[in-house]
C-alpha positions in Angstrom: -6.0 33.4 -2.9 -4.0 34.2 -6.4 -4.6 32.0 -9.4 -0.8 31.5 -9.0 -0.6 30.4 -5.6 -2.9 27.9 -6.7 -1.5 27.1 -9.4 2.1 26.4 -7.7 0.3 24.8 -4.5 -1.0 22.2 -7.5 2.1 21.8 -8.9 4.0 20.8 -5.7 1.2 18.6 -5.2 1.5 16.6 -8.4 5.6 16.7 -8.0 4.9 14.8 -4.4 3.6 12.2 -6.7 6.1 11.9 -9.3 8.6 11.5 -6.4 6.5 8.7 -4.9 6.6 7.3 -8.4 10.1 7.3 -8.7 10.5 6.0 -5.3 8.3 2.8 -5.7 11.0 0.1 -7.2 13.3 1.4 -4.2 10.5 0.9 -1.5 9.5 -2.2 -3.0 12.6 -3.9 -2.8 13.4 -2.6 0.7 10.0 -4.7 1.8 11.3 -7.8 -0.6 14.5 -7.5 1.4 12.9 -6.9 5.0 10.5 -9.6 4.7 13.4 -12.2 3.1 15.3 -11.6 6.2 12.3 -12.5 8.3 11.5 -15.3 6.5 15.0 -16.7 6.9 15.7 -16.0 10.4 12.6 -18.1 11.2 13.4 -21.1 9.0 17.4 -20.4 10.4 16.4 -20.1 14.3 15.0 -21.4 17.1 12.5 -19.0 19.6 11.3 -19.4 22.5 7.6 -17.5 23.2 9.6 -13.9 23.9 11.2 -14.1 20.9 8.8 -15.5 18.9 6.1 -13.0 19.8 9.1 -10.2 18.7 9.5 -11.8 15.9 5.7 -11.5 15.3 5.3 -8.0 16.2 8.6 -6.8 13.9 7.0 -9.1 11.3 3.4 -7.7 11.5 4.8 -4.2 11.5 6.9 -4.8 8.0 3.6 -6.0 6.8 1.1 -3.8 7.5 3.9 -0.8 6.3 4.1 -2.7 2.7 0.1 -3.4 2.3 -0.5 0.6 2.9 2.9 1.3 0.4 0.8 -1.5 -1.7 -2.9 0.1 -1.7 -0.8 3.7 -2.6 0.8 2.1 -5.7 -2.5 0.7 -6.7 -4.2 3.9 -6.2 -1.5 5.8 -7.9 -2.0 2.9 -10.8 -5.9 4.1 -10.8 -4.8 7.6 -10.7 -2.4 6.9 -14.1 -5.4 5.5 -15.8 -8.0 8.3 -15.1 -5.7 11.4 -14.8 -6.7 12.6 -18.4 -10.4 13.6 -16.4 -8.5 16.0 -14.8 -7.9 18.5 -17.3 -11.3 17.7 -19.0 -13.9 20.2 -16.9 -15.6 19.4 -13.7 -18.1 16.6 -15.0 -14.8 14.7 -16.0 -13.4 15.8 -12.2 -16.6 13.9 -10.5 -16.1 11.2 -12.6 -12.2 10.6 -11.8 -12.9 10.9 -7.7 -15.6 8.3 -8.1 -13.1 6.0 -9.8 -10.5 6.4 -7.3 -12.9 6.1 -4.6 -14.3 2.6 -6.0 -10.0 1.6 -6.2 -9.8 2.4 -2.6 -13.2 0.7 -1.4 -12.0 -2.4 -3.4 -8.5 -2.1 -1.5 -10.1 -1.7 2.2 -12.2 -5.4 1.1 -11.3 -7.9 3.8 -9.0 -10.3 2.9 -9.8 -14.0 1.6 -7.8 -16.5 2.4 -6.3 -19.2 -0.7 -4.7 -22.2 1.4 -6.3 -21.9 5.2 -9.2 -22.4 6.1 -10.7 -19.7 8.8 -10.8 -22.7 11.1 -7.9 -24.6 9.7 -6.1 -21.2 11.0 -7.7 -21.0 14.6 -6.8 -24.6 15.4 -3.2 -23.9 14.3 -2.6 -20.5 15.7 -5.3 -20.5 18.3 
């Protein structure tokens, strides 16, 4: 492979993430939006079980699409903070992977709930 293939493969690489960067108010809003209509056609309507479980697959769906749009933001958040490592040599290379690794270890944690109890939840929901 050429230096300049290389070079240019880099360059559409880092381009990709200056478009997702330009992207993220956009996206960000369409889930805001998405999950506001949700919200408001379950306060506005009545289900029965079919349509209630719809309603909780469409609304699962929305949410697990925004947490993965979430974990890239904070990742490309990480990446903004230690992208200076990548022009410093390899050493500073290592050092930049391990930090984005930790970001996306401490993304993947399990979630802890604020309000609920685990319980509290079980006897509601079942």
């Amino acid at each position: 492979m050429q230096v300049m293939e290389i070079i240019l493969k880099i360059c559409n690489l880092l381009n990709q993430v200056d478009d997702f960067v330009n992207d993220v108010p956009v996206k960000s809003q369409e889930y805001d939006e998405k999950l506001s209509d949700l919200y408001h056609f379950a306060e506005a309507n009545k289900m029965d079980a079919k349509k209630a479980y719809r309603f909780c697959k469409e609304l699962k769906k929305v949410l697990q699409e925004r947490r993965e749009f979430k974990n890239n933001v904070e990742i490309l958040r990480e990446y903004k903070n230690q992208k200076q490592k990548l022009n410093s040599g390899i050493e500073n290379r290592k050092l930049f992977i391990t930090e984005m690794k930790k970001r996306v270890n401490r993304l993947n944690q399990p979630y802890k709930n604020r309000s609920y109890k685990e319980d509290e939840l079980k006897e509601k929901i079942g």
